[in-house]
BADOMI-721231 format. One record per atom (N, C-alpha, C): x, y, z; residue in three letters. Coordinates in steps of 0.2 Angstrom, whole numbers, padded with zeros to 4 digits, always signed. Layout:
BADOMI-721231
XYZALA...
This chain:
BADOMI-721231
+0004-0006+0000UNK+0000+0000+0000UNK+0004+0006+0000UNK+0010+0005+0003UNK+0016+0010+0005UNK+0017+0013-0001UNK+0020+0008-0005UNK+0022+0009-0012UNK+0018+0012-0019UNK+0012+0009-0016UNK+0007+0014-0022UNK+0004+0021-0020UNK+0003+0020-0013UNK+0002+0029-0013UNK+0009+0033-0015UNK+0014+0030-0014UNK+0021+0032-0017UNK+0021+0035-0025UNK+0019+0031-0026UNK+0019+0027-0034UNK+0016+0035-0040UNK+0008+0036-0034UNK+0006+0040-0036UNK+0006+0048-0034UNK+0010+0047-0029UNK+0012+0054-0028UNK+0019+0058-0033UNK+0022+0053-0036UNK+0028+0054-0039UNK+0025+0056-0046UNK+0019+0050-0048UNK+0015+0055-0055UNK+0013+0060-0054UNK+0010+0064-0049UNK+0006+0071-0047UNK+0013+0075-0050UNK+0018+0073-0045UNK+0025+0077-0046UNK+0026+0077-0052UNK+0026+0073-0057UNK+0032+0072-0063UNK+0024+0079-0068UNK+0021+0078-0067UNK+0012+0082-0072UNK+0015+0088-0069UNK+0014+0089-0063UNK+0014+0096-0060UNK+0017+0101-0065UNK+0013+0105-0068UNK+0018+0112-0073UNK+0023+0114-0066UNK+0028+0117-0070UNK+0033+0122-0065UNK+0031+0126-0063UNK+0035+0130-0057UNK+0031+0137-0056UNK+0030+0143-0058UNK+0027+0146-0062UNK+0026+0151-0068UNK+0025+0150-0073UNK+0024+0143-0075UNK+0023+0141-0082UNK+0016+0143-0084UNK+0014+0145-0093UNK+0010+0145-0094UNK+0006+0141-0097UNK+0001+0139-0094UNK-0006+0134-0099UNK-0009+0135-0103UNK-0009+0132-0110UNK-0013+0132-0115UNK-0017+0126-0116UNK-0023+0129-0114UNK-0030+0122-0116UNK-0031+0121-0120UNK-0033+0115-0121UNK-0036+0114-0127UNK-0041+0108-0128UNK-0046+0109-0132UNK-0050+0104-0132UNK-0055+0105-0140UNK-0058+0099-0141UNK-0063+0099-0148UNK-0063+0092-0150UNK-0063+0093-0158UNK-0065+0088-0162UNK-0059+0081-0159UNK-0061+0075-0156UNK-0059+0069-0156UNK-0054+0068-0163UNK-0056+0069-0168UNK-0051+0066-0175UNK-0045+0071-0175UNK-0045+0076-0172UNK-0038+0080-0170UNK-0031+0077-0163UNK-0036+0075-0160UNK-0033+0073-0154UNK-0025+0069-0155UNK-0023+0065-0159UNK-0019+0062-0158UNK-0013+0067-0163UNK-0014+0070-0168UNK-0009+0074-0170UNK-0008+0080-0166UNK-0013+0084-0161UNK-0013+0089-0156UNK-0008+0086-0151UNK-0010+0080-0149UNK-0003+0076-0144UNK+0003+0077-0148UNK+0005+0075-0153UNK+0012+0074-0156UNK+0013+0082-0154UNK+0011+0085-0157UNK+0012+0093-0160UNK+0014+0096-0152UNK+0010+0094-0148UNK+0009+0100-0141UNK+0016+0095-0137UNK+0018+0088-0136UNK+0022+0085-0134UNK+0028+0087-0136UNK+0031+0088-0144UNK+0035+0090-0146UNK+0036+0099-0144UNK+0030+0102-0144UNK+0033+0110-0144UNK+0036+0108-0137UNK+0033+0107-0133UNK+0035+0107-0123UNK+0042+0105-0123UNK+0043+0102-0128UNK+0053+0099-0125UNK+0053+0104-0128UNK+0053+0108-0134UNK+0058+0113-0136UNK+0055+0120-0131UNK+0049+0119-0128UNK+0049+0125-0122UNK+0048+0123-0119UNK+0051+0120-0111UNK+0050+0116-0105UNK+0046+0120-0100UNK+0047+0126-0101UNK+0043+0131-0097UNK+0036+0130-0096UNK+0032+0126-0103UNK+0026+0128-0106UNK+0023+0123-0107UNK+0016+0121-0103UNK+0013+0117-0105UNK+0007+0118-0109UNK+0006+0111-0112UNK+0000+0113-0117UNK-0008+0108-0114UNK-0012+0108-0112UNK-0015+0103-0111UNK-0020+0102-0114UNK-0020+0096-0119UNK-0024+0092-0124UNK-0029+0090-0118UNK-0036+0089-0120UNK-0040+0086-0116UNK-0044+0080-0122UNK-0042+0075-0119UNK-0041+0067-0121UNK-0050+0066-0124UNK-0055+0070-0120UNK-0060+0067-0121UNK-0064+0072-0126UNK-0065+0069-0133UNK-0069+0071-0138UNK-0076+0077-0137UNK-0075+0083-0138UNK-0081+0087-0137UNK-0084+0089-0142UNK-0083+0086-0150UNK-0085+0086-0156UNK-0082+0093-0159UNK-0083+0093-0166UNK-0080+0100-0169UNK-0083+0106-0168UNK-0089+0104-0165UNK-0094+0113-0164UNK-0092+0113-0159UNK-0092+0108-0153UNK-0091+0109-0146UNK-0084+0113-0144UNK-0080+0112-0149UNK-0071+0114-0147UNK-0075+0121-0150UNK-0079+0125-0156UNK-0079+0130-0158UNK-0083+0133-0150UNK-0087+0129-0148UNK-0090+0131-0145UNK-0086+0133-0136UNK-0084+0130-0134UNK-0078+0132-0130UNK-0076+0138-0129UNK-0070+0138-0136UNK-0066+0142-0135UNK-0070+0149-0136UNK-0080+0149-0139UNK-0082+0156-0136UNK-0083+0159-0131UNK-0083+0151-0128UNK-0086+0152-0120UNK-0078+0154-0115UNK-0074+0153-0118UNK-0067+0155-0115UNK-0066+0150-0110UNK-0068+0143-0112UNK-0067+0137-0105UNK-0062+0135-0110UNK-0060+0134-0116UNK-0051+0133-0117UNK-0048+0140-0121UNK-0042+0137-0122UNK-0040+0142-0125UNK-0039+0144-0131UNK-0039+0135-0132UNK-0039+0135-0141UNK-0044+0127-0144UNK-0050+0127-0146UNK-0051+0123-0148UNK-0051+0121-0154UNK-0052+0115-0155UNK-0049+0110-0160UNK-0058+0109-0164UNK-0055+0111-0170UNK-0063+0107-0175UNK-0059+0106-0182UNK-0064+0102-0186UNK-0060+0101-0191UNK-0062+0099-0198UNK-0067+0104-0197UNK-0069+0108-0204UNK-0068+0117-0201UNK-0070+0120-0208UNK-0068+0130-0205UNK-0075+0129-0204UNK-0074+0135-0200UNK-0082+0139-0198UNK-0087+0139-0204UNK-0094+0138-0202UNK-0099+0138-0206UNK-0102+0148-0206UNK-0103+0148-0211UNK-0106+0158-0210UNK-0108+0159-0206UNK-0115+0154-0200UNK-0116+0156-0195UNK-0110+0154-0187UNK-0105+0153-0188UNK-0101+0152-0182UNK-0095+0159-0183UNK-0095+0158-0191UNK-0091+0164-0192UNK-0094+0171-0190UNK-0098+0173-0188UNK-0102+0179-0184UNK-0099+0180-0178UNK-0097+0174-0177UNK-0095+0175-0168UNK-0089+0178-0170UNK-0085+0180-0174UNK-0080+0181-0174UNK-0076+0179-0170UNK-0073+0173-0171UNK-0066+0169-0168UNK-0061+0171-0174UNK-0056+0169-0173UNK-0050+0168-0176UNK-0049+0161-0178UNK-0047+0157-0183UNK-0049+0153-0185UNK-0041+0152-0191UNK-0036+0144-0187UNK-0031+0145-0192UNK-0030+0137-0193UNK-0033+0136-0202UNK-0033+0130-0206UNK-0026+0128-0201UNK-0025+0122-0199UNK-0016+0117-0198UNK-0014+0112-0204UNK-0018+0110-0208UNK-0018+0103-0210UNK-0021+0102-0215UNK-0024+0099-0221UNK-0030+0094-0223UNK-0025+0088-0223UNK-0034+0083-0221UNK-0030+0078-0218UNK-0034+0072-0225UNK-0031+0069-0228UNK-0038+0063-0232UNK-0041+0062-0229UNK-0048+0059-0229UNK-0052+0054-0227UNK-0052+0048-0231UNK-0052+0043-0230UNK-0053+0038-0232UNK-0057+0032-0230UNK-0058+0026-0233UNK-0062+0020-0232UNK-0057+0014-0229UNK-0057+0014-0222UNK-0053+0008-0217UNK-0055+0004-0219UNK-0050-0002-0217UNK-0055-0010-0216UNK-0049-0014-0212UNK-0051-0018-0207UNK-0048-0022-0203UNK-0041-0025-0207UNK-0036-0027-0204UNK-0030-0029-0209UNK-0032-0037-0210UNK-0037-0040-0209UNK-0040-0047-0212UNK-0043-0048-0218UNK-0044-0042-0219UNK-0048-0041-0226UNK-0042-0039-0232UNK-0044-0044-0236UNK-0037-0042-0241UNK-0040-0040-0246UNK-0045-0035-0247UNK-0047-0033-0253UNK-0041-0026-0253UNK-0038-0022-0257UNK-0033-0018-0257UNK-0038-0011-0261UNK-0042-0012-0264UNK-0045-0005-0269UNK-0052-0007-0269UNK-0058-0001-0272UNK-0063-0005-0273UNK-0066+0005-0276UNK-0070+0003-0280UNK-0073+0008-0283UNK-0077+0012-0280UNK-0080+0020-0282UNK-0085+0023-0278UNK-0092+0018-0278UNK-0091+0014-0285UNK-0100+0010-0284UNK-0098+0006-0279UNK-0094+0001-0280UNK-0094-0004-0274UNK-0095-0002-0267UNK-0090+0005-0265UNK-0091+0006-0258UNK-0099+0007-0255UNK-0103+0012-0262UNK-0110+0014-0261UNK-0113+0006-0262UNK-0111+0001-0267UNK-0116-0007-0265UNK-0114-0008-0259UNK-0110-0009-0257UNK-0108-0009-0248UNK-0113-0006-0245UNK-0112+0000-0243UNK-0118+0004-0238UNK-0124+0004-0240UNK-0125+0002-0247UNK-0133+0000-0247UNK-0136-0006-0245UNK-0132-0009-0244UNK-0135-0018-0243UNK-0132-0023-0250UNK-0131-0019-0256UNK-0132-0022-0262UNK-0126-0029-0263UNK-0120-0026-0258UNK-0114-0034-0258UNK-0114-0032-0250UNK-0115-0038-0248UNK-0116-0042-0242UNK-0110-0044-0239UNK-0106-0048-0244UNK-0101-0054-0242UNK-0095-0050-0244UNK-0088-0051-0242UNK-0082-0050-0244UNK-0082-0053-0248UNK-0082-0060-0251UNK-0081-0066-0256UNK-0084-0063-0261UNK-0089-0057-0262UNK-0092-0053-0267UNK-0086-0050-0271UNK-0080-0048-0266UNK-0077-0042-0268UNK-0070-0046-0267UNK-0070-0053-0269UNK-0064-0055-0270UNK-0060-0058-0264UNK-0063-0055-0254UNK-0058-0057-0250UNK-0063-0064-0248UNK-0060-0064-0243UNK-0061-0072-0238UNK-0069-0070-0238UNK-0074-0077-0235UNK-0081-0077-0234UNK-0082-0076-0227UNK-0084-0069-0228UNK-0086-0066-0221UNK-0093-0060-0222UNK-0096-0062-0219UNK-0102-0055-0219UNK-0096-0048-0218UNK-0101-0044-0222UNK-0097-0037-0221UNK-0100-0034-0215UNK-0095-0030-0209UNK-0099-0027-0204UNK-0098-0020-0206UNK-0101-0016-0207UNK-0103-0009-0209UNK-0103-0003-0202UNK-0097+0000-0205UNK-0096+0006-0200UNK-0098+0012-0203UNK-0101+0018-0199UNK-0101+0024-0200UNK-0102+0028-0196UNK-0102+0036-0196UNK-0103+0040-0191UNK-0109+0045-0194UNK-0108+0047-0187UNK-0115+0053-0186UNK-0114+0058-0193UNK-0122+0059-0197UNK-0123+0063-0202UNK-0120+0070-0201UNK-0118+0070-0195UNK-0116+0080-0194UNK-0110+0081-0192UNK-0104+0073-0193UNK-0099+0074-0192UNK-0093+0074-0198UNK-0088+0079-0194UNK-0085+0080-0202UNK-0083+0075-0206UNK-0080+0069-0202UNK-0077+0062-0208UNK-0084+0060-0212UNK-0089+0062-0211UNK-0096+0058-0214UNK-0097+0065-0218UNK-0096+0071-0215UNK-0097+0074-0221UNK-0092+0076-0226UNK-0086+0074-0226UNK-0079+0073-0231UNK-0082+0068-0235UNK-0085+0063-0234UNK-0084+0058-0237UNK-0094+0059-0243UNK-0098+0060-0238UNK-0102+0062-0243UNK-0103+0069-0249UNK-0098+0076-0246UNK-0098+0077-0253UNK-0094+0074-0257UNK-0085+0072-0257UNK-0085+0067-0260UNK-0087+0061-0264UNK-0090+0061-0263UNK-0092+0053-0266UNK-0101+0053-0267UNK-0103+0057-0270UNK-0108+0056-0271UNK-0116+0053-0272UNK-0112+0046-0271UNK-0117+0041-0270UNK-0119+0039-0263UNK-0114+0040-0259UNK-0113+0038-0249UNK-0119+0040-0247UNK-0119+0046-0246UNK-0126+0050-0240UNK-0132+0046-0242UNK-0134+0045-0247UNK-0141+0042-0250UNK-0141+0035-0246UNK-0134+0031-0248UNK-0135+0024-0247UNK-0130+0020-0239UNK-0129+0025-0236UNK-0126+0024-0227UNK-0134+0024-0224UNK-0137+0024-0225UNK-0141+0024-0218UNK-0146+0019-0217UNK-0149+0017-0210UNK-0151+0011-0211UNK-0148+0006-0206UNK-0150+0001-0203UNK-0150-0003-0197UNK-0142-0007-0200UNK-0144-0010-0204UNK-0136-0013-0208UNK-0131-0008-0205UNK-0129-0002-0205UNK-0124+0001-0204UNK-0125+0002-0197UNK-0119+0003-0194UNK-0119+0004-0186UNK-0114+0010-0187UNK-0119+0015-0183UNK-0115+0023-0182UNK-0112+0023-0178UNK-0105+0024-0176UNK-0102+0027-0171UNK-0100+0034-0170UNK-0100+0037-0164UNK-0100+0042-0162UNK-0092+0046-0162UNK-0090+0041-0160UNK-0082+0044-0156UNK-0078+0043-0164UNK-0071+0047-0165UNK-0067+0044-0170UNK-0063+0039-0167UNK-0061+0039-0158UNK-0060+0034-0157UNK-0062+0027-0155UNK-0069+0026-0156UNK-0075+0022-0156UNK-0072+0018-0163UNK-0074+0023-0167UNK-0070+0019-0174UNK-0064+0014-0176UNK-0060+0019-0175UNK-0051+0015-0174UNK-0051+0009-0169UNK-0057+0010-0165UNK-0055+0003-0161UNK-0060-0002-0163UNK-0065-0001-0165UNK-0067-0006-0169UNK-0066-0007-0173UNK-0064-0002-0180UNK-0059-0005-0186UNK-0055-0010-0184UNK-0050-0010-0178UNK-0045-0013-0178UNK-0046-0018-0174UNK-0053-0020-0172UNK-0053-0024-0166UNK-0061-0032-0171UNK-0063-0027-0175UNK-0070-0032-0180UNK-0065-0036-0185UNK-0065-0044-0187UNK-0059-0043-0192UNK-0064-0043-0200UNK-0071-0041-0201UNK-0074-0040-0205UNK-0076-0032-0207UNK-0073-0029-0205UNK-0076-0020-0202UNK-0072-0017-0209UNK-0075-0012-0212UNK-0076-0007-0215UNK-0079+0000-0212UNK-0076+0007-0212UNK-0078+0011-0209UNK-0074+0018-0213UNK-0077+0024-0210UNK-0074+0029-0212UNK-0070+0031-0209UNK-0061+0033-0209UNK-0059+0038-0204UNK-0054+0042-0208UNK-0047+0045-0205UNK-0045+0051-0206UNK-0038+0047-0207UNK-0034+0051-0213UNK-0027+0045-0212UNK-0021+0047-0206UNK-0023+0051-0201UNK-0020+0051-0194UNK-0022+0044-0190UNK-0030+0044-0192UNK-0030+0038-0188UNK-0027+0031-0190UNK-0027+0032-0196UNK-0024+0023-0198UNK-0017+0026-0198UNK-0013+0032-0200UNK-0006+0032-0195UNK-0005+0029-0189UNK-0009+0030-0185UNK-0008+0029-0177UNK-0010+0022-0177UNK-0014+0017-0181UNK-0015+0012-0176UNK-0011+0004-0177UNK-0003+0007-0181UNK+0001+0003-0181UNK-0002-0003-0183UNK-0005-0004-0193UNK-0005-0008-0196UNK-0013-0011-0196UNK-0015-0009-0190UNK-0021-0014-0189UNK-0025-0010-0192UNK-0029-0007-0194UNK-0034-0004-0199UNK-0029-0003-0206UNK-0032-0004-0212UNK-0028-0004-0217UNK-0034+0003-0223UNK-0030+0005-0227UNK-0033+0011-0232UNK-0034+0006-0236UNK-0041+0008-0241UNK-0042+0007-0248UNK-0038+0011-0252UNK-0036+0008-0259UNK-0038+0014-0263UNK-0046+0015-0266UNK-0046+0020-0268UNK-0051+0022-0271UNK-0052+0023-0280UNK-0055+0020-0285UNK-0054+0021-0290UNK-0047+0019-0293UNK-0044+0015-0289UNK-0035+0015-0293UNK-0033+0020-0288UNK-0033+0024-0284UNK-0030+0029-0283UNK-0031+0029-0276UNK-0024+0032-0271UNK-0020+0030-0263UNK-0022+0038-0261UNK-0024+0037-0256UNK-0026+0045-0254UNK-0016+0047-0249UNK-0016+0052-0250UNK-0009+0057-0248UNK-0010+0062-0247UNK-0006+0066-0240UNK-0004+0073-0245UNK-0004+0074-0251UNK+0003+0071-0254UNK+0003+0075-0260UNK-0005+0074-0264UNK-0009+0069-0263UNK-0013+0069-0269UNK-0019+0073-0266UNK-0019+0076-0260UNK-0021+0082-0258UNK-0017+0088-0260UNK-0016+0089-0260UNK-0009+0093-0262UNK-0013+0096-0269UNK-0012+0090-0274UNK-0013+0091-0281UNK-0021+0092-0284UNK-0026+0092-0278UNK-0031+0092-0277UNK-0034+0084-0284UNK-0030+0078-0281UNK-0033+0072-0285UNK-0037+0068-0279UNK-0037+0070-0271UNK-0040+0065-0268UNK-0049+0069-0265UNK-0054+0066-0267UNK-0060+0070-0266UNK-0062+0071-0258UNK-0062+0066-0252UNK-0064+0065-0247UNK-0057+0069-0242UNK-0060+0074-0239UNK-0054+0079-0236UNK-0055+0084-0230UNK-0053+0083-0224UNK-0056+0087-0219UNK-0051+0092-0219UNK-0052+0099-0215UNK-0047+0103-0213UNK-0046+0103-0206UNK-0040+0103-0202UNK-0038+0103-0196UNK-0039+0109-0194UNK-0043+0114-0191UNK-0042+0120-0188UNK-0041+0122-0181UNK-0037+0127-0180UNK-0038+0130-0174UNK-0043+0134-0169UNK-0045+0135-0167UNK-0049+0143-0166UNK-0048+0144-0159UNK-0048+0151-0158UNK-0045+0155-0153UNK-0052+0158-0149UNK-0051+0159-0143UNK-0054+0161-0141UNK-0053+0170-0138UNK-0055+0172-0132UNK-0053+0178-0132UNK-0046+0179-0131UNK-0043+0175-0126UNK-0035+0175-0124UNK-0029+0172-0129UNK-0026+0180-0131UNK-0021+0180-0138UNK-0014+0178-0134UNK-0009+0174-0132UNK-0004+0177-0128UNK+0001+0174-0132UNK+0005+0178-0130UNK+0013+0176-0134UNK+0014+0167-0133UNK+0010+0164-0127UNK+0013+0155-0127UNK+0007+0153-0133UNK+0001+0157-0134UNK-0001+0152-0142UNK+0002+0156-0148UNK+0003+0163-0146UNK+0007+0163-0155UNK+0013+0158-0154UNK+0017+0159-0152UNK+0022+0152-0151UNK+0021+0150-0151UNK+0016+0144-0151UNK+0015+0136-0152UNK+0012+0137-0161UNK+0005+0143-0162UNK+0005+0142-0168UNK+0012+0143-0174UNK+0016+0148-0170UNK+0023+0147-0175UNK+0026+0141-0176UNK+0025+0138-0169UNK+0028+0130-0171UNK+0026+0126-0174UNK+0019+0126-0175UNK+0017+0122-0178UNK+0019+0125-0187UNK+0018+0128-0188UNK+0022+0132-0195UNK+0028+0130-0198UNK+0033+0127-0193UNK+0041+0128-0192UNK+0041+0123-0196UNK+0049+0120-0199UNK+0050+0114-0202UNK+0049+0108-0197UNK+0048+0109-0192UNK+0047+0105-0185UNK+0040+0101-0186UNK+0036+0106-0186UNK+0028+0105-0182UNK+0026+0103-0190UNK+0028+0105-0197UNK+0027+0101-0205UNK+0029+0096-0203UNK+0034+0094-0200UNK+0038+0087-0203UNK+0032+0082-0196UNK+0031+0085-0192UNK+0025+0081-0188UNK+0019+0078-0191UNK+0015+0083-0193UNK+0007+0085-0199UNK+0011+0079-0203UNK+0015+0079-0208UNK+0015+0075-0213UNK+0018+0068-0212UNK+0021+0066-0206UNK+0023+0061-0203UNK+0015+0055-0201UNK+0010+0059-0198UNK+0005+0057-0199UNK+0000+0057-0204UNK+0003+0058-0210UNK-0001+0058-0218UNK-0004+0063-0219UNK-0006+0070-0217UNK-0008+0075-0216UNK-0004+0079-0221UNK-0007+0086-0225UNK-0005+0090-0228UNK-0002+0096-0224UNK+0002+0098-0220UNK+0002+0105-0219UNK+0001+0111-0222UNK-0002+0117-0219UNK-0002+0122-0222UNK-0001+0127-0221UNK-0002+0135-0222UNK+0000+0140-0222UNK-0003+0143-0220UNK-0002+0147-0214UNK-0009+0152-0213UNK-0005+0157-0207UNK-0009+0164-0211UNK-0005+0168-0206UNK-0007+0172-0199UNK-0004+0172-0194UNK-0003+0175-0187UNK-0006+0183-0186UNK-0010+0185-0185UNK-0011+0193-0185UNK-0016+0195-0179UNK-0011+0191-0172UNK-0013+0193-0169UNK-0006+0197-0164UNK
């Protein structure tokens, strides 16, 4: 018992910011969260002084906009830009990223490519079986997310046939993007929408299609060849302080690029004028 109330007072200690450090909050969209941790983890070693704190639990992309009006963080996280009506609030609002979306599927499944018609026969009910599409005989398990969420809406203007033919008891919605990642990688028959941060991160076990012939990347964001695309954004709230323009510098630097695209993610360009 000695040992663990030890145990845990030595974690309190090693967390503890220093004294005078500043904190920067943060919180939003769940499908940012694991590039936010690299980004904010890396800037902290190059300023020790300065912590950043990611809040682990998903508040969705309105939620972080909505946050950071309410001044309960300091910067949240969404990842689509502001609609006209959120742009009123006048926040500040700085693109980090487009990231592809793409069509996951468990690493059991060997199908490697499949058409826009096949994925919409997919969500419609129209093919049932993997054995349809060439892999092992397995009922296909159908993943997708909430109609208001941005990986569901990357994916239906792209692709124009999805919205009509996702919906329906066959398809099982999940909430969370990490709800997703973990049963992409946990169903060995699963198909689903997510983001190519998330199959960066989950070390092989969720595996990307292509799409049409074609591998979603930066670059082929870049080149505007990939259709399904979210944008990472920041937004600010009322507190402008020199610890978030330095963090957004860093994340700008050859550092915080070489992060963004390490995770499949495009970085971009956006300027500071605050």
């Amino acid at each position: 018992m000695i040992k663990i109330i030890l145990a845990a007072l030595f974690v309190v200690t090693v967390l503890s910011p220093p004294a005078g450090a500043e904190s920067i909050r943060m919180a939003g969209s769940g499908g940012m969260i694991p590039l936010m941790n690299d980004l904010a983890g890396a800037y902290m070693k190059k300023y020790p002084g300065e912590i950043i704190e990611v809040d682990q639990k998903s508040l969705g992309t309105v939620g972080g906009i909505l946050a950071a009006r309410d001044n309960a963080v300091d910067i949240g996280m969404t990842a689509k830009r502001l609609s006209r009506e959120l742009k009123a609030l006048k926040l500040k609002e700085f693109e980090i990223a487009r990231v592809p979306v793409e069509f996951g599927v468990n690493r059991a499944v060997t199908v490697t490519n499949l058409t826009d018609r096949q994925i919409c026969d997919l969500y419609a009910g129209r093919i049932t079986n993997w054995r349809q599409l060439g892999s092992g005989d397995a009922p296909v398990a159908l993943l997708s997310r909430p109609d208001t969420d941005s990986t569901y809406l990357a994916v239906a203007e792209g692709l124009g046939c999805f919205a009509s033919n996702s919906k329906g008891d066959r398809v099982r919605v999940l909430l969370k993007s990490k709800e997703m990642a973990d049963e992409l990688a946990r169903v060995s028959n699963a198909i689903g929408i997510v983001d190519s941060v998330v199959i960066a991160k989950s070390g092989g076990k969720i595996r990307p299609l292509a799409l049409n012939g074609k591998k979603a990347s930066p670059e082929a964001v870049a080149r505007g060849n990939w259709p399904m695309v979210k944008e990472f954004t920041l937004v600010l709230g009322q507190r402008k302080s020199p610890a978030i323009r330095r963090f957004l510098q860093f994340i700008q630097s050859p550092q915080g690029k070489a992060i963004i695209t390490k995770n499949d993610a495009l970085p971009t360009t956006f300027k500071i004028d605050f």
